[in-house]
PAMI-161428 format. One record per residue: residue in three letters; x, y, z of N, C-alpha, C in turn. Coordinates in Angstrom, 1 decimal, padded with zeros to 4 digits. Example, Ala and Ser with C-alpha at 12.3 -4.5 7.8 and 13.67 -1.06 7.14 Angstrom:
2
+-----+--------+--------+--------+--------+--------+--------+--------+--------+--------+
: res :    n_x :    n_y :    n_z :   ca_x :   ca_y :   ca_z :    c_x :    c_y :    c_z :
+-----+--------+--------+--------+--------+--------+--------+--------+--------+--------+
: ala :  013.2 : -005.7 :  007.8 :  012.3 : -004.5 :  007.8 :  013.2 : -003.3 :  007.8 :
: ser :  012.8 : -002.2 :  007.1 :  013.7 : -001.1 :  007.1 :  012.9 :  000.0 :  007.9 :
+-----+--------+--------+--------+--------+--------+--------+--------+--------+--------+
END
This chain:
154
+-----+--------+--------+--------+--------+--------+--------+--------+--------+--------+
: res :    n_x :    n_y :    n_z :   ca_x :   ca_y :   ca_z :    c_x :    c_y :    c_z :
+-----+--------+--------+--------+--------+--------+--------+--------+--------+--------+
: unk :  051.9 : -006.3 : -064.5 :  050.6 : -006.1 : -064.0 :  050.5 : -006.0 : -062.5 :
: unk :  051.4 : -006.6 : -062.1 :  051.6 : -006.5 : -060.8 :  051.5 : -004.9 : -060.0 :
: unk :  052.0 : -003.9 : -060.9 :  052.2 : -002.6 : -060.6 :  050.5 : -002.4 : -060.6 :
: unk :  049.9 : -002.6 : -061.6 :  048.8 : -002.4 : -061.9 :  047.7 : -002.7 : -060.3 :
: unk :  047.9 : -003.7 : -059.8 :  047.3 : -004.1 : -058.3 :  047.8 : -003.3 : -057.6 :
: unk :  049.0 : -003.1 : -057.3 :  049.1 : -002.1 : -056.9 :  049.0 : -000.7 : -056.6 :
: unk :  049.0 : -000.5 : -057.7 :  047.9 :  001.1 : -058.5 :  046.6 :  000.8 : -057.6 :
: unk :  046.0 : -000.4 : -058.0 :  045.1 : -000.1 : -057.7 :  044.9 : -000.4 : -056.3 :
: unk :  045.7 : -001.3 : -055.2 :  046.1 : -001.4 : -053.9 :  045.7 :  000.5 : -053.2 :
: unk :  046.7 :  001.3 : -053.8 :  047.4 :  002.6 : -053.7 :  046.0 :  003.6 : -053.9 :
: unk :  045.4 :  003.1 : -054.7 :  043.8 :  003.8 : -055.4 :  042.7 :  003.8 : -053.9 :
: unk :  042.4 :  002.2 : -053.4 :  042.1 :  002.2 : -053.0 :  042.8 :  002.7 : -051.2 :
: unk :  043.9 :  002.7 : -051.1 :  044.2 :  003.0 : -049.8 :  043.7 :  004.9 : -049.8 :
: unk :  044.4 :  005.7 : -050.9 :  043.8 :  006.6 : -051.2 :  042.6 :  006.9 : -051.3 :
: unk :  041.9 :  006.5 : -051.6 :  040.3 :  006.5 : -051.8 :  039.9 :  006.5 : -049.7 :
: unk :  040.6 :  005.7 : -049.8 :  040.0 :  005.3 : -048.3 :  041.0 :  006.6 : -047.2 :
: unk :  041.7 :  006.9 : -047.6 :  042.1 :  007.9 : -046.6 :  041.6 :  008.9 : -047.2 :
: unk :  041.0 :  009.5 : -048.3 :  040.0 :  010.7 : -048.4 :  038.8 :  010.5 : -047.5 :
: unk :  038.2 :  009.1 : -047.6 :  037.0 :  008.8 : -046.9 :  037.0 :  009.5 : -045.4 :
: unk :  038.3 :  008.8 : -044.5 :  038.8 :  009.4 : -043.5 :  039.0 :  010.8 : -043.6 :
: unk :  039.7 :  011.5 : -044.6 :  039.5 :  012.8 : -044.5 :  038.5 :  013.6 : -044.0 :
: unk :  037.4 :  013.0 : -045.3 :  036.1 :  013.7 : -044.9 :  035.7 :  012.9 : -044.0 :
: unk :  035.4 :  012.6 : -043.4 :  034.9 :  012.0 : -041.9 :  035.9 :  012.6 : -040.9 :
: unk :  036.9 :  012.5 : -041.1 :  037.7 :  013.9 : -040.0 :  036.9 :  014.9 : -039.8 :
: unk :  037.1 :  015.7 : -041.2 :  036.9 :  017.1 : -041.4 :  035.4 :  016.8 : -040.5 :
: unk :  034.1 :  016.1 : -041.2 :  033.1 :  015.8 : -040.6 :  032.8 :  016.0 : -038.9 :
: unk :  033.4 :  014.8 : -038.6 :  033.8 :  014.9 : -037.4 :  034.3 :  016.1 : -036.7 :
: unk :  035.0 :  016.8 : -036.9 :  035.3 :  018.1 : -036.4 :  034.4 :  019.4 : -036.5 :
: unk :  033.7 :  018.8 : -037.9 :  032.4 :  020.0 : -038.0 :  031.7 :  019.7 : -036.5 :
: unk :  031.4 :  018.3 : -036.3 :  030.6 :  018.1 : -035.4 :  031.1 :  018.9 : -034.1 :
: unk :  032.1 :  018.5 : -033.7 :  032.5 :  018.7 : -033.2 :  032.7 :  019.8 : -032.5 :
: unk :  033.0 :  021.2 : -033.4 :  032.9 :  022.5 : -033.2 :  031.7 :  022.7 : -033.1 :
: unk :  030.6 :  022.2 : -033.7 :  029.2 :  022.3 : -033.8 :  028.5 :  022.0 : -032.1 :
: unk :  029.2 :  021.3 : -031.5 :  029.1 :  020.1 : -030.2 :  029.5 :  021.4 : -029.4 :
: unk :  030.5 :  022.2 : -029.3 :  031.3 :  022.7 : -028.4 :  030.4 :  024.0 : -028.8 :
: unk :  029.9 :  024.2 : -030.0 :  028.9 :  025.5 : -029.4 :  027.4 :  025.3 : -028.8 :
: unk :  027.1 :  024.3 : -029.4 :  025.6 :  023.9 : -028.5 :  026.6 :  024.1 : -027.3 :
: unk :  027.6 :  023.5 : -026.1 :  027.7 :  023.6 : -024.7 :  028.4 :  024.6 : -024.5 :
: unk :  028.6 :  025.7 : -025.3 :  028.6 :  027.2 : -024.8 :  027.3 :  027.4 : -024.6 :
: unk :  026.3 :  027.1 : -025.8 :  025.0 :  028.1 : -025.5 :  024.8 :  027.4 : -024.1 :
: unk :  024.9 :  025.9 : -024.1 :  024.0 :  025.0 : -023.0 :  024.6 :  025.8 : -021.9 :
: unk :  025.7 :  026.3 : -021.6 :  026.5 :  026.7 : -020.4 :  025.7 :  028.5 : -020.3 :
: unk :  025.5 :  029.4 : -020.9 :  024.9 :  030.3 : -021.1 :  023.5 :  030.2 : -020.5 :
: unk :  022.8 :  029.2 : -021.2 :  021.5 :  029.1 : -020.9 :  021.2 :  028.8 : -019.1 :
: unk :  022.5 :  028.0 : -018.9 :  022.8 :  027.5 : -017.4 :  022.6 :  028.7 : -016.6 :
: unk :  023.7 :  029.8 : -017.2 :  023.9 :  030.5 : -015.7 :  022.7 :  031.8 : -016.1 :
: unk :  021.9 :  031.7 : -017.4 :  020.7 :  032.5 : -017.5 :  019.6 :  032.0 : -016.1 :
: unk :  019.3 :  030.9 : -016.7 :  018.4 :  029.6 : -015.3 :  018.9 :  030.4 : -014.0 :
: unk :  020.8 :  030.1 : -014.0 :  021.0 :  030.3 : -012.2 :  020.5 :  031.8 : -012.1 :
: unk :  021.0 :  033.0 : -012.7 :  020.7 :  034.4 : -012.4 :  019.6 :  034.5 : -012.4 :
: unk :  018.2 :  033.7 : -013.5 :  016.7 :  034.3 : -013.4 :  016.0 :  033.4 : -012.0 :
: unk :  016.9 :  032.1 : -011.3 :  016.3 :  031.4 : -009.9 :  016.8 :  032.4 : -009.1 :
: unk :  018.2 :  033.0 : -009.1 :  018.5 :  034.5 : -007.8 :  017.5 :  035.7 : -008.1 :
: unk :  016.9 :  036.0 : -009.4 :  016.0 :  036.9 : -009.4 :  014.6 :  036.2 : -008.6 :
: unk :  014.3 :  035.5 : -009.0 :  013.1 :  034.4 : -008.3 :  012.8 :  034.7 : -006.8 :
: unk :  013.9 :  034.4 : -006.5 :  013.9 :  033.7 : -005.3 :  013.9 :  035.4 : -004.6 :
: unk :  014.6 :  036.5 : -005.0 :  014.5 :  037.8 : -004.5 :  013.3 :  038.4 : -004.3 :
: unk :  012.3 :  037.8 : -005.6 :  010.7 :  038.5 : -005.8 :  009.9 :  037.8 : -004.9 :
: unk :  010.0 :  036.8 : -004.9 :  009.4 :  036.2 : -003.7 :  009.5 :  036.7 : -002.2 :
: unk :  010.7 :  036.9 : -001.7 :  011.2 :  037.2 : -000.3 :  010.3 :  038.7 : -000.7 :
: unk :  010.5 :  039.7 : -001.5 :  009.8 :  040.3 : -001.5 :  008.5 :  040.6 : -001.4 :
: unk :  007.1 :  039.5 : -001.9 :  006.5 :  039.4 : -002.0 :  005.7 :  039.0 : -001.2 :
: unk :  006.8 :  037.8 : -000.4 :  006.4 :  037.6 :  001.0 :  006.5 :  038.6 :  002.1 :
: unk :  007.7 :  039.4 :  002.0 :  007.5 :  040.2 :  003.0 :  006.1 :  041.4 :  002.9 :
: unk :  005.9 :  041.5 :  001.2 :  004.9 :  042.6 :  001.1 :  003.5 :  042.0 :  001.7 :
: unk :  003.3 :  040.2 :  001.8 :  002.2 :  040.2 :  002.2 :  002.2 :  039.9 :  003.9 :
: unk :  002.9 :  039.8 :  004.3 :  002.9 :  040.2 :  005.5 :  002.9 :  041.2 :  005.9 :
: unk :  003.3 :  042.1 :  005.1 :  002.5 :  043.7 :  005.7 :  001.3 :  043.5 :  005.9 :
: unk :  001.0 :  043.7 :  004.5 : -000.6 :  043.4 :  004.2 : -001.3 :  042.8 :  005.2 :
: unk : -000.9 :  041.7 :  005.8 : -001.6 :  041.1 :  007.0 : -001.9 :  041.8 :  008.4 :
: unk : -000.1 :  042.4 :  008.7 : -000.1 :  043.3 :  009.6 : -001.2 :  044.4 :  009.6 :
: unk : -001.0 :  044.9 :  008.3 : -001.9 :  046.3 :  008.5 : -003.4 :  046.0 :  008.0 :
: unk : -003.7 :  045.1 :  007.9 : -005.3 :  044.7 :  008.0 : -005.1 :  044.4 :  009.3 :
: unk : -004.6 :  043.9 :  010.3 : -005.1 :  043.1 :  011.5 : -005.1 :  044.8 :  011.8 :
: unk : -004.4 :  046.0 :  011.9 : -003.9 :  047.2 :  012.4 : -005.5 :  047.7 :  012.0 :
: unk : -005.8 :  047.5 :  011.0 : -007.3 :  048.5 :  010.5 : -008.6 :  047.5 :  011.2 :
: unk : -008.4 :  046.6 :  011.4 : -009.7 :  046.1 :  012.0 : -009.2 :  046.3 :  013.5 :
: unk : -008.0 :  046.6 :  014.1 : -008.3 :  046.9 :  015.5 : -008.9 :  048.1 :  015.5 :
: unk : -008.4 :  049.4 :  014.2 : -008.8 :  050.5 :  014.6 : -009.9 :  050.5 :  014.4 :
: unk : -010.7 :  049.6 :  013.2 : -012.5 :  049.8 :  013.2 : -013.0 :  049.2 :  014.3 :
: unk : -012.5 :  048.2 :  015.3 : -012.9 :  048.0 :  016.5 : -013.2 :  049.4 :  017.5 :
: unk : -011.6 :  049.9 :  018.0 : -011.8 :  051.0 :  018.6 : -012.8 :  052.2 :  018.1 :
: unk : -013.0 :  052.1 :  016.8 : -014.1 :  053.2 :  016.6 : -015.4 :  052.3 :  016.6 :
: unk : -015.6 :  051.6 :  016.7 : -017.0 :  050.6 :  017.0 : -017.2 :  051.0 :  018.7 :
: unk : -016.1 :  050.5 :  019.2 : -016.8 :  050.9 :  020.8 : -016.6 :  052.5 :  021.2 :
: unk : -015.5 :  052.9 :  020.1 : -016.1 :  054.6 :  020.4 : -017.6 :  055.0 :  020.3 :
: unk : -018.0 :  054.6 :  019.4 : -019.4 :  054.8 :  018.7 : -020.2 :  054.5 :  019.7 :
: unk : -020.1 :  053.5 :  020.1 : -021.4 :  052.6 :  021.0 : -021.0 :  053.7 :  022.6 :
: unk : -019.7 :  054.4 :  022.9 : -020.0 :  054.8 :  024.2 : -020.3 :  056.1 :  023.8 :
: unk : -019.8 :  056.7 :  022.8 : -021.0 :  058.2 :  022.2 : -022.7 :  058.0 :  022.4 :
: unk : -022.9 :  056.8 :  021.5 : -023.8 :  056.5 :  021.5 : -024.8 :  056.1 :  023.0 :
: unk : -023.9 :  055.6 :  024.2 : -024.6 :  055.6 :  025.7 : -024.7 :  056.9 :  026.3 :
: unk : -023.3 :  057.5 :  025.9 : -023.5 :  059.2 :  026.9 : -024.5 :  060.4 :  025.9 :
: unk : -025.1 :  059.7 :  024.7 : -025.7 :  060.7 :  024.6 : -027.0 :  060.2 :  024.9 :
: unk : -027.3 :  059.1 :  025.1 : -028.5 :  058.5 :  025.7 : -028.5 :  058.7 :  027.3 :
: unk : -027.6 :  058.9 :  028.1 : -028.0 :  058.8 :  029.6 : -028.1 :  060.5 :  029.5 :
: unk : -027.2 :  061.2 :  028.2 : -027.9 :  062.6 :  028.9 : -028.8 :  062.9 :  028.2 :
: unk : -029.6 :  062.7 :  027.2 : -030.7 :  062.8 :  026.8 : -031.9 :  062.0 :  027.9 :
: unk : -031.6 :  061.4 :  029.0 : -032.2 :  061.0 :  029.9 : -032.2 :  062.3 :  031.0 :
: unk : -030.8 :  062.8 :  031.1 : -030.8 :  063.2 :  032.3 : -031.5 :  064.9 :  032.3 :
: unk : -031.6 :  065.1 :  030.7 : -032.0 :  066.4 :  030.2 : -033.7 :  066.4 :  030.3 :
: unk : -034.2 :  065.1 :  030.2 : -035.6 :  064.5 :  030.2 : -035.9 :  064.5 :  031.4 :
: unk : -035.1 :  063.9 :  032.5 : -035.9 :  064.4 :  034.2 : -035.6 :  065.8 :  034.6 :
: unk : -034.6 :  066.4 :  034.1 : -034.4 :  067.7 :  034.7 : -035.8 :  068.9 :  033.8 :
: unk : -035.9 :  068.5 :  032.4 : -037.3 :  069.2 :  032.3 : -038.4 :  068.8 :  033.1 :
: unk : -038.5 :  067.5 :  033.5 : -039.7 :  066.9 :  034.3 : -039.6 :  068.2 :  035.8 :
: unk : -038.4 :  068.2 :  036.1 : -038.4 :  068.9 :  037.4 : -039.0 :  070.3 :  037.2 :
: unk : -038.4 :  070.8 :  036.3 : -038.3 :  072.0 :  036.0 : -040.1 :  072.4 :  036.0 :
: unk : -041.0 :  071.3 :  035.2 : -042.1 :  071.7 :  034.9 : -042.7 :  071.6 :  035.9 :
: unk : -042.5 :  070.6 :  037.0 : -042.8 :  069.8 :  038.5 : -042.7 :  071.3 :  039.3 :
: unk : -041.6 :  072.0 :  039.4 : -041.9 :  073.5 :  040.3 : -042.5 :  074.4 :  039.5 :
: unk : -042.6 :  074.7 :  038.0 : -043.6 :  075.6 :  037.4 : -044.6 :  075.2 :  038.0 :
: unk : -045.5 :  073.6 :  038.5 : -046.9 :  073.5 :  038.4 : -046.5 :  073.7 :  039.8 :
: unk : -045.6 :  073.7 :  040.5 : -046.0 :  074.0 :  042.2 : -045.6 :  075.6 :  042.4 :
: unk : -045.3 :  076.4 :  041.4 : -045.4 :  077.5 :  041.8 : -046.7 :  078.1 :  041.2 :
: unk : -047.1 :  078.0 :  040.3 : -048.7 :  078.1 :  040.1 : -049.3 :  077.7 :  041.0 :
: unk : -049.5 :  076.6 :  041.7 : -050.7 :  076.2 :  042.8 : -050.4 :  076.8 :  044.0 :
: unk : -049.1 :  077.2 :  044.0 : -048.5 :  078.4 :  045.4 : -049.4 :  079.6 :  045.3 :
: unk : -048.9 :  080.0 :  044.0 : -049.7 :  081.6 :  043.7 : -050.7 :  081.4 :  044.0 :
: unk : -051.8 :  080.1 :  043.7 : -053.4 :  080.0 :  043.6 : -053.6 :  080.1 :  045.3 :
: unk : -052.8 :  079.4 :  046.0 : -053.1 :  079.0 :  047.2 : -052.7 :  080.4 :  048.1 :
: unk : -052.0 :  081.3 :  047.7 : -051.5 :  082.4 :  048.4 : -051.8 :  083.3 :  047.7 :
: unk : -052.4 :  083.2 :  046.8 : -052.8 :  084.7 :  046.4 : -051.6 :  085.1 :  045.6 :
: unk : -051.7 :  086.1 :  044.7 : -050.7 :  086.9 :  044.0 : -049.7 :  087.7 :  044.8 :
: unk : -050.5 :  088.5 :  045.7 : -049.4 :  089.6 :  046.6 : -048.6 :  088.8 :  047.1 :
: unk : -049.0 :  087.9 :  047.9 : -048.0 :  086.9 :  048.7 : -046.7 :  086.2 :  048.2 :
: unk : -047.3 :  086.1 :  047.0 : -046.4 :  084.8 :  046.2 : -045.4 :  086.1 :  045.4 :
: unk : -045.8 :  087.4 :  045.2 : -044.8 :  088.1 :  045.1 : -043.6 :  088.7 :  046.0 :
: unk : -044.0 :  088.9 :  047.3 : -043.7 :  089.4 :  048.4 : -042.2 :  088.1 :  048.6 :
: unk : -043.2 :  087.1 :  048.4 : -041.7 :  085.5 :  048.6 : -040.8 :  085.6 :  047.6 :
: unk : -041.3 :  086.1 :  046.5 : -040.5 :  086.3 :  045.3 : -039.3 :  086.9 :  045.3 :
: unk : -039.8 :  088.4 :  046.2 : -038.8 :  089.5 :  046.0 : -038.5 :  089.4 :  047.4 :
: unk : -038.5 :  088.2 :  048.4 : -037.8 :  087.7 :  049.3 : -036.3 :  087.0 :  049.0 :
: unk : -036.7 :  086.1 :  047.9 : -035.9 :  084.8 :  047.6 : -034.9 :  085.9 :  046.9 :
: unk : -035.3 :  087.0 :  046.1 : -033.8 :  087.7 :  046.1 : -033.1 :  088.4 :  046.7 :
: unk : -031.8 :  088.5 :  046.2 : -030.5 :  088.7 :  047.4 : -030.9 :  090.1 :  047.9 :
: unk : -030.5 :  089.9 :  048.7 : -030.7 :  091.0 :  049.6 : -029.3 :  091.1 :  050.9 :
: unk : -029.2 :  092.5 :  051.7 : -028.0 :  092.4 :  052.3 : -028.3 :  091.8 :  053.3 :
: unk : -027.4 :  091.2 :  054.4 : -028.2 :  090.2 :  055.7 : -028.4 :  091.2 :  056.6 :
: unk : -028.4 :  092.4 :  057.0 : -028.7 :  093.2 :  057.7 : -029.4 :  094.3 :  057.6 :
: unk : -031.0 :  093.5 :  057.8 : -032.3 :  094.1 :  057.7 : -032.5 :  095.0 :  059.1 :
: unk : -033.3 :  095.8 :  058.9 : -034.0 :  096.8 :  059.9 : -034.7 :  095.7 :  060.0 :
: unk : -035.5 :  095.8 :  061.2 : -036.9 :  094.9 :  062.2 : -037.8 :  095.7 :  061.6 :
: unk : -038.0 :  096.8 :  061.7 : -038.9 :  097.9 :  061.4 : -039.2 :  098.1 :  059.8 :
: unk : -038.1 :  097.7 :  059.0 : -038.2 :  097.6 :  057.6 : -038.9 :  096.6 :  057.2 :
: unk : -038.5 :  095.3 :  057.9 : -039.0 :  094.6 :  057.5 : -040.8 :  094.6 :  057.9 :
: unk : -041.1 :  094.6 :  058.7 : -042.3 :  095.0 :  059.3 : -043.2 :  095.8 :  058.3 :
: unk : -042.7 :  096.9 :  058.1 : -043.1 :  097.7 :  056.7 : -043.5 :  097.5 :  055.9 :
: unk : -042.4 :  096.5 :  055.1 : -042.4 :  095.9 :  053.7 : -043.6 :  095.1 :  053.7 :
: unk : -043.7 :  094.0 :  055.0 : -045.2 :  093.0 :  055.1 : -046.6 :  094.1 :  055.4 :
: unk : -046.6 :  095.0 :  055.7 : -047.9 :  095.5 :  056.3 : -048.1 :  096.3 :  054.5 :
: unk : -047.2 :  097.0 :  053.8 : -047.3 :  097.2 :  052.2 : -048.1 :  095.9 :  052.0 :
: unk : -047.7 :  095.1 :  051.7 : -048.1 :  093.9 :  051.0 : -049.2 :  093.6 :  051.0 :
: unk : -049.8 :  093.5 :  052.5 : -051.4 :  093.2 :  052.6 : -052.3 :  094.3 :  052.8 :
+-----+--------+--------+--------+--------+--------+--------+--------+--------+--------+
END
């Protein structure tokens, strides 16, 4: 019977180094199982690092695009400036000469009424005679012509 304890010494060592087997084998499932989660984990790593160098690119871009944007709004309100005070000195020169067009008819009308009160005060013949004086003529008048021309007149 002795063999028999033994047997069963041998059963049980057996028994227990299957157990170990399968917990090996187990174990090594894990294991392999372990080593591919830290492929993916390592994958997933340098996905993270390449999409933070994408990041970090859109940004610099995005900052540089709003700094345009800044630039060229400050660029458009200087230019609506410059056309603001364009406007306002259009806006003076055509007011001082809309002034200066307003005294020059005043004048204009100022000698129509003093050539009227000339004619009234001198008569028609006269005020023609001055008329067709005031035009050009050569500077070298006869004495006698002229004399002429006045004694016509009246």
């Amino acid at each position: 019977m002795w063999w028999l304890s033994l047997l069963f010494l041998g059963g049980e060592k057996l028994q227990e180094s299957r157990g170990f087997k399968r917990k090996i084998k187990h174990l090594e499932e894990l294991n392999l199982e372990l080593e591919h989660e830290w492929e993916k984990l390592m994958g997933l790593g340098q996905s993270n690092a390449a999409l933070g160098e994408h990041t970090s690119i859109f940004e610099t871009a995005l900052a540089k695009r709003e700094a345009d944007l800044v630039q060229l709004n400050l660029q458009v309100q200087a230019v609506l400036q410059r056309k603001e005070e364009e406007d306002q000195q259009i806006k003076q020169l055509v007011q001082s000469l809309q002034t200066a067009l307003e005294k020059e008819k005043a004048k204009v009308r100022s000698l129509k009424e003093q050539k009227m009160h000339l004619n009234r005060l001198l008569g028609l013949p006269l005020a023609s005679l001055c008329h067709r004086w005031l035009q050009p003529r050569p500077v070298l008048l006869d004495k006698t012509a002229v004399i002429s021309e006045l004694r016509s007149c009246s």
